[in-house]
C-alpha positions, 0 to 999 in steps of 0.5 A: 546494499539491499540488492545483493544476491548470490548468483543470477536474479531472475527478470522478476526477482530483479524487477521486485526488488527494483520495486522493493527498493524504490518503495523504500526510496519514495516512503522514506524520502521526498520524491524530488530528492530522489534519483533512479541511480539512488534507486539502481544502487540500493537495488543493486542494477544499473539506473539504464536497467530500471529505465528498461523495465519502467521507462522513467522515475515517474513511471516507477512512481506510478507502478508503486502507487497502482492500488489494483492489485491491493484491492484484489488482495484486500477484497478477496472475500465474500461481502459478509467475511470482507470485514474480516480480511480487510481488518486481517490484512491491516494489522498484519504487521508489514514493513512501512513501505509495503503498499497495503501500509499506505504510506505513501499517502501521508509521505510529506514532500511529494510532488503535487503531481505525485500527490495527486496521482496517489490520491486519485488512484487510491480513490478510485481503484480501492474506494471505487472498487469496494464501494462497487460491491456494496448496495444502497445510495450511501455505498461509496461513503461507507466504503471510504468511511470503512477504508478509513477504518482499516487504514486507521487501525494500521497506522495507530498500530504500526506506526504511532504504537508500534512495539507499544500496541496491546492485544494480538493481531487476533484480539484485534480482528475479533474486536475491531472487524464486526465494527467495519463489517456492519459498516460495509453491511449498511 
């Protein structure tokens, strides 16, 4: 149990890992398969006490697909450094179920509903929020071509290459960066 803890959780140490552990469910396995007592066991809780913090399954869904927070972590810099960050963040190495691993975008089995909730939230709390930043006519295009950038480079090295990547997170930044940069520059 991944749960499992010596002494008393705190509100939020227990309500992270409900998240942790419905994050690793819902990446992992197709969201109708999974139960909120799958989800209470791993994180060691009772399926009552998730329904007390996020009401239902589909709330619990819709707090891991809520991109808000990502975006003020991804878009934490000055336009002309952003290239930078968001390559910085995207290659860090994170575990697959992370929300800036994105994931859960290319998970198979979901829900349409879920689907779409997913989609619509990633396109207008990231895209819609980065290209709210950019100046010229062509803004949101470019803000999706950059996401699609960094999204790219994490799953190629996270997951298609993983343990087979060459070059350091470093190398990777210095070379890859300028190019999403000029990109988000227009």
């Amino acid at each position: 149990m991944s749960g499992a803890h010596t002494g008393r959780r705190s509100s939020e140490q227990t309500r992270a890992q409900i998240i942790e552990s419905a994050g690793m469910a819902f990446a992992t396995r197709p969201y109708r398969e999974i139960t909120l007592k799958d989800i209470a066991e791993d994180a060691g809780v009772s399926a009552p006490l998730i329904i007390k913090y996020f009401g239902s399954k589909e709330q619990l869904y819709d707090e891991l697909v809520d991109f808000r927070a990502a975006a003020i972590t991804v878009f934490d810099a000055p336009n002309n450094e952003l290239g930078e960050r968001m390559v910085s963040l995207f290659t860090k190495p994170l575990e697959s179920y992370k929300p800036l691993s994105m994931s859960l975008l290319f998970m198979s089995g979901v829900s349409e509903e879920s689907n779409r909730k997913l989609r619509e939230n990633y396109s207008t709390q990231m895209i819609d929020a980065l290209a709210a930043r950019l100046s010229g006519s062509d803004a949101r295009l470019r803000a999706e071509l950059a996401m699609s950038m960094v999204a790219g480079v994490a799953i190629m090295r996270r997951r298609m290459l993983a343990g087979h990547a060459t070059g350091t997170q470093d190398e990777v930044v210095a070379m890859y960066a300028p190019l999403v940069q000029q990109l988000l520059d227009g």
